[in-house]
N, CA and C atoms as an extended XYZ file, in Angstrom:
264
Properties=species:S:1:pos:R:3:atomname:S:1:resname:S:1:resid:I:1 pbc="F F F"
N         4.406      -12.500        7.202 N   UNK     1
C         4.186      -11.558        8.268 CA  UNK     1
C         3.806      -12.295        9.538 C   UNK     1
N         4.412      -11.989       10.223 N   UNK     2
C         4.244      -12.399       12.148 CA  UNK     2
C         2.191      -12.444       12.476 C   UNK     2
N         1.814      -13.328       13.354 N   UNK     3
C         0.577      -13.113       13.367 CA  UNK     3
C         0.528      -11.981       14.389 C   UNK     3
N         1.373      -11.614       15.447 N   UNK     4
C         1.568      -10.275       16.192 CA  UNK     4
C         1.682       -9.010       15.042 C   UNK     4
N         1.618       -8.861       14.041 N   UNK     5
C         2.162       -7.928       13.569 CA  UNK     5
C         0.711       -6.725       13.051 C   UNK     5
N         1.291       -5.781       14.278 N   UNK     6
C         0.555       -4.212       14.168 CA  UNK     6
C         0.311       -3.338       13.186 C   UNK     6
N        -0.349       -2.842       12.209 N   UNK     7
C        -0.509       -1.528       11.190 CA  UNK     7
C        -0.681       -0.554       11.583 C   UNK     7
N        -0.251        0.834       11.569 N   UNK     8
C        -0.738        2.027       12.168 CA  UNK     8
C        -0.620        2.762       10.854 C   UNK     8
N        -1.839        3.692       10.334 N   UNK     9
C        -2.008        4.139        9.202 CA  UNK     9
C        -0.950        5.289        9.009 C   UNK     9
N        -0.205        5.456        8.144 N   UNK    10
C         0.488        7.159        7.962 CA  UNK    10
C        -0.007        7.779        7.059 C   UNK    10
N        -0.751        7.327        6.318 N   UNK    11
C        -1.397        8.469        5.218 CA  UNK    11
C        -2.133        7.517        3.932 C   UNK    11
N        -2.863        8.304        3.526 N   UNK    12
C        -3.389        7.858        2.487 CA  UNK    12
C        -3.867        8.655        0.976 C   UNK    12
N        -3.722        8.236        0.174 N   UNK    13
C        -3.974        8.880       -1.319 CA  UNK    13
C        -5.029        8.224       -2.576 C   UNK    13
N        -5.467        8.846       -3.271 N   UNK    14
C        -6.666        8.434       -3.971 CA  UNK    14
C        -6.174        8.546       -5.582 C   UNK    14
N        -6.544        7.911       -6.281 N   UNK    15
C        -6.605        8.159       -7.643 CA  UNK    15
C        -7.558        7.852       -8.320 C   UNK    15
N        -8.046        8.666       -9.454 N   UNK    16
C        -9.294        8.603      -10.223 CA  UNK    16
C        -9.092        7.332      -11.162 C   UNK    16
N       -10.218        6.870      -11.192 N   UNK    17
C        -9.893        5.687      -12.379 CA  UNK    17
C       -11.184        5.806      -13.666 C   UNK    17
N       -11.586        6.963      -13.889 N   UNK    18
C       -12.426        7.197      -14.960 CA  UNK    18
C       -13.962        6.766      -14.514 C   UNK    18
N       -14.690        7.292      -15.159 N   UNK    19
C       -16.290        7.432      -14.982 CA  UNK    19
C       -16.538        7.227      -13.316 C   UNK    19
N       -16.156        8.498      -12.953 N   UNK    20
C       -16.231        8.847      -11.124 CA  UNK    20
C       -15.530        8.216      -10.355 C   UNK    20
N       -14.879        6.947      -10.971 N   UNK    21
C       -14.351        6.253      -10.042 CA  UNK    21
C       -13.097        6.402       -9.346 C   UNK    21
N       -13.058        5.976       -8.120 N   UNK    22
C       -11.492        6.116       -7.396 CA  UNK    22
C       -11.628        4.939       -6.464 C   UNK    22
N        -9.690        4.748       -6.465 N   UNK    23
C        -9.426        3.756       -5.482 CA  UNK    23
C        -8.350        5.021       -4.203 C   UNK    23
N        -8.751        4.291       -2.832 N   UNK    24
C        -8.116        5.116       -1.984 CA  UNK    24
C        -6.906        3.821       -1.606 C   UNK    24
N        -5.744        4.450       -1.512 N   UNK    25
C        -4.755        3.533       -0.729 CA  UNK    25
C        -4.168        4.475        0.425 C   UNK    25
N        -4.134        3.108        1.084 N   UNK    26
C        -3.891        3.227        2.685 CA  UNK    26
C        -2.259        2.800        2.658 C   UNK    26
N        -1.242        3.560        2.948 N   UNK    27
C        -0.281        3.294        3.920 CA  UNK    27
C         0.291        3.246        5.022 C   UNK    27
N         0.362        1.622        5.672 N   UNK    28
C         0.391        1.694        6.973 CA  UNK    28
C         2.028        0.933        7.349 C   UNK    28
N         1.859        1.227        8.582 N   UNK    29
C         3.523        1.145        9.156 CA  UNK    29
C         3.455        0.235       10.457 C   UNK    29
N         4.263       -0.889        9.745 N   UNK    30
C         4.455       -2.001       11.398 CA  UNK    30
C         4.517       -1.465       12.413 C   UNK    30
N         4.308       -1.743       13.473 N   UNK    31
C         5.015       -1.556       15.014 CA  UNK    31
C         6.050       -2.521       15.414 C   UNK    31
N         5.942       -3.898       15.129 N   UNK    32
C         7.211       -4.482       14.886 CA  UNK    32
C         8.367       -4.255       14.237 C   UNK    32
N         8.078       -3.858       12.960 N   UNK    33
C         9.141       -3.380       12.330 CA  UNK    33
C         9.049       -2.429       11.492 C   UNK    33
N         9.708       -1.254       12.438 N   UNK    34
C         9.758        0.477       11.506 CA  UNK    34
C         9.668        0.533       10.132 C   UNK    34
N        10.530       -0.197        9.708 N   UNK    35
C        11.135        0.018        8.069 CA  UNK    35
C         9.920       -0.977        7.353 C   UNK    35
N         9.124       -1.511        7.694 N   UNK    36
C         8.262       -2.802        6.784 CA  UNK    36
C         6.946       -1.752        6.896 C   UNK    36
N         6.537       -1.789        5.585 N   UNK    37
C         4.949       -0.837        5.057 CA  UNK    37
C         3.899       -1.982        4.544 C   UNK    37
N         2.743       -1.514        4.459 N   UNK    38
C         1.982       -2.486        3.732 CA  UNK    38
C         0.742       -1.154        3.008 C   UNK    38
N         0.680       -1.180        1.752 N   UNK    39
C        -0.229       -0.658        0.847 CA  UNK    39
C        -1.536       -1.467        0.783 C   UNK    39
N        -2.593       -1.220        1.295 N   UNK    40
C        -3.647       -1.477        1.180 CA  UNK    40
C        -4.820       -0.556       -0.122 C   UNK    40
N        -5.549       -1.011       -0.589 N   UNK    41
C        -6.831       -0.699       -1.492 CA  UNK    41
C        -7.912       -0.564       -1.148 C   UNK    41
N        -8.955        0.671       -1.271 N   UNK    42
C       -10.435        0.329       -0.978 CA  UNK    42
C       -10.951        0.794       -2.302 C   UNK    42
N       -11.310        0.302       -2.762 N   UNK    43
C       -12.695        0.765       -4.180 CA  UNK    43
C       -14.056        1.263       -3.736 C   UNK    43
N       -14.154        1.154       -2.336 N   UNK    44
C       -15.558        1.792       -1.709 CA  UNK    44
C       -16.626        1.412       -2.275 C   UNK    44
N       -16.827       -0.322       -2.916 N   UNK    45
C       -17.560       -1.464       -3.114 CA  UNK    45
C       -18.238       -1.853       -1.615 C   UNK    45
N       -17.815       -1.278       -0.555 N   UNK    46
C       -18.089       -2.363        0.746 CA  UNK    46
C       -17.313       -3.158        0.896 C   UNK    46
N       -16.306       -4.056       -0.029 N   UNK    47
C       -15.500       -5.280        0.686 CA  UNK    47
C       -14.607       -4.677        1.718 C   UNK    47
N       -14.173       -3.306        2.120 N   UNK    48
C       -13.199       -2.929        2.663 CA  UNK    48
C       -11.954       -2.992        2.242 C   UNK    48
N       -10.826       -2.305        3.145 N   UNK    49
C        -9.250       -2.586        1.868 CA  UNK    49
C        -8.941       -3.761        2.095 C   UNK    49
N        -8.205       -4.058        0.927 N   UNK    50
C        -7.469       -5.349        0.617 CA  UNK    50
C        -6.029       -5.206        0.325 C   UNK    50
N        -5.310       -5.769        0.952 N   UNK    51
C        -3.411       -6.118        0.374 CA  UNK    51
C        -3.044       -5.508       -0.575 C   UNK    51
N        -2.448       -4.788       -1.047 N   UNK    52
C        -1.639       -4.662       -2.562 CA  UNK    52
C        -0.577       -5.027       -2.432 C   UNK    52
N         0.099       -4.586       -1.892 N   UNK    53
C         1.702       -5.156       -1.357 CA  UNK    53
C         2.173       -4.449       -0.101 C   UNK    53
N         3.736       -5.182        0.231 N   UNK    54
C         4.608       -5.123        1.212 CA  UNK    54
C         5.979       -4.198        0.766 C   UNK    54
N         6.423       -3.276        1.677 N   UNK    55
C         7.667       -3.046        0.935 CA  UNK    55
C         8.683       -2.785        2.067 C   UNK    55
N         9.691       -2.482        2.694 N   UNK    56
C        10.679       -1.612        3.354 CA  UNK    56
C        11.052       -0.450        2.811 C   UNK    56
N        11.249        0.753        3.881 N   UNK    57
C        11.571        1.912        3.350 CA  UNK    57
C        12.546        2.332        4.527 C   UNK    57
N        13.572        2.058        4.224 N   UNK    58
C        14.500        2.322        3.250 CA  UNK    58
C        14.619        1.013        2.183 C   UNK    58
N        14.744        1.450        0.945 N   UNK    59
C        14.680       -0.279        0.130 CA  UNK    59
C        15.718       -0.982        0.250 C   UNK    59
N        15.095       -2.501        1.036 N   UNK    60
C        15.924       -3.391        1.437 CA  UNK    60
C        15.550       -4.403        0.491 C   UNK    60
N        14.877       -4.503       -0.458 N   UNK    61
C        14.927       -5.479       -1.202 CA  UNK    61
C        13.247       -5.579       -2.245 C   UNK    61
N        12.610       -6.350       -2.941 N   UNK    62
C        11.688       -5.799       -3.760 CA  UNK    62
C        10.715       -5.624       -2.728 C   UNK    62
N         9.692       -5.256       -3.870 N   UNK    63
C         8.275       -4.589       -3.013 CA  UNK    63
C         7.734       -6.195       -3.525 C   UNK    63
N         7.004       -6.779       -2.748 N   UNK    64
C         6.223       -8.186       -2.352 CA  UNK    64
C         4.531       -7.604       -3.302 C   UNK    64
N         4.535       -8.039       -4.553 N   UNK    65
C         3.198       -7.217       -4.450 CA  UNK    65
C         2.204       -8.287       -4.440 C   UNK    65
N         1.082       -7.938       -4.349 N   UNK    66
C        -0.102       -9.456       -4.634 CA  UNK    66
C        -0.300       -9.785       -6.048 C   UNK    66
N        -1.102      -10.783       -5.926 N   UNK    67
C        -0.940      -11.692       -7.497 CA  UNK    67
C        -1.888      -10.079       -8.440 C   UNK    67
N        -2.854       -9.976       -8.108 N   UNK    68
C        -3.432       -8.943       -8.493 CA  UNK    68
C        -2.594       -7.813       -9.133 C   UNK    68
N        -1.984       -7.306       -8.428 N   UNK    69
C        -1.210       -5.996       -8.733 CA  UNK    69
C        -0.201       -5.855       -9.214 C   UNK    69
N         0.882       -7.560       -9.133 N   UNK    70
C         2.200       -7.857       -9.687 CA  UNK    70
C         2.151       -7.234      -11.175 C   UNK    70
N         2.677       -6.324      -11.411 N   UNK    71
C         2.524       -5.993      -13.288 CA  UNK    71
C         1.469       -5.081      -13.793 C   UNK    71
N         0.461       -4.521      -12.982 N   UNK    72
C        -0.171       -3.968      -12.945 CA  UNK    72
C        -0.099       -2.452      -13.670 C   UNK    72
N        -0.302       -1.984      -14.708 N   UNK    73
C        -0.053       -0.594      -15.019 CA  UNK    73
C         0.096        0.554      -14.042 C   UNK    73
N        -0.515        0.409      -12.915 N   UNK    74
C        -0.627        1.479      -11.726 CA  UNK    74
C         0.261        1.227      -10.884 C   UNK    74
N         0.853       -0.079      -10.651 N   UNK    75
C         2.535       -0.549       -9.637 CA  UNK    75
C         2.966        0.678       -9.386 C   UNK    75
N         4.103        1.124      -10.312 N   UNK    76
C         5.068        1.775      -10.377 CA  UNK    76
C         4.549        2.726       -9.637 C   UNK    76
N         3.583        4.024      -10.270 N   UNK    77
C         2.966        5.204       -9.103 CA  UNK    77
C         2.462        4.985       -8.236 C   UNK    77
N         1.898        3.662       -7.973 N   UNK    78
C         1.328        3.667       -6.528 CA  UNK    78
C         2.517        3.389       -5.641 C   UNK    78
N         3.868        2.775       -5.759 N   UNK    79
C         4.686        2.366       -5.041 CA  UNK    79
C         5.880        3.638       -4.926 C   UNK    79
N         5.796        4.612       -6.023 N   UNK    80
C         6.701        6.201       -5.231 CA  UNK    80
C         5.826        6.551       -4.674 C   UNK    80
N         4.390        6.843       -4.980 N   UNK    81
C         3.464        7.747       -4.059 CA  UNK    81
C         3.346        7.066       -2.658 C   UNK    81
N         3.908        5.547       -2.405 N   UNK    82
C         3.694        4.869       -1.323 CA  UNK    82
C         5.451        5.715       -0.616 C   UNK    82
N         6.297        5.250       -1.386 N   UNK    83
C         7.404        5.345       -1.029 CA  UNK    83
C         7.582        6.838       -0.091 C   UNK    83
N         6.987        7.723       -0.776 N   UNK    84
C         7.015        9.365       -0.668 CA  UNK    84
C         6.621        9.357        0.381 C   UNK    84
N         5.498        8.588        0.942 N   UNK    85
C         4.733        8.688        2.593 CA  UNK    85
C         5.436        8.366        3.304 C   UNK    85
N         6.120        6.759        3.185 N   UNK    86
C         6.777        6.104        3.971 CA  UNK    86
C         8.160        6.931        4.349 C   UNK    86
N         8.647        8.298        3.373 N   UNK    87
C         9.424        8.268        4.454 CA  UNK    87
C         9.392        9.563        5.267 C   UNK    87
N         8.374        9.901        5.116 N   UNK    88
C         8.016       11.349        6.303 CA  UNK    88
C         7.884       10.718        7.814 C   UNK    88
């Protein structure tokens, strides 16, 4: 990613992860480039969100995910529920 490169949030969604817990993800949208998204994480620990991955929407090629999340049981739904935002 460009060190110029802008996020502007389009929406965000939460999922429960058992005994109260939830993670909120943030999908945000370049200003450089329309079609490039980036999925962010907060666990509401205080560290603030962190990376999950990169994708284009329309799909131009895979979703970039972080070492963390590559394979992850939750990938797949977090990346239509990402997809679903990205293209309103």
């Amino acid at each position: 990613m460009a060190d110029h490169e802008t996020w502007v949030l389009v929406e965000d969604f939460a999922y429960g992860i058992g005994m109260g817990g939830t993670i909120r993800f943030l999908v945000e949208r370049s200003t450089v480039d329309y079609d490039l998204h980036r999925v962010s994480c907060d666990e509401g620990l205080g560290n603030g969100p962190r990376e999950v991955c990169t994708f284009t929407q329309p799909a131009a090629g895979p979703v970039q995910w972080r070492r963390a999340w590559d394979g992850d049981a939750m990938s797949p739904r977090i990346e239509r529920d990402a997809r679903a935002i990205a293209q309103r």
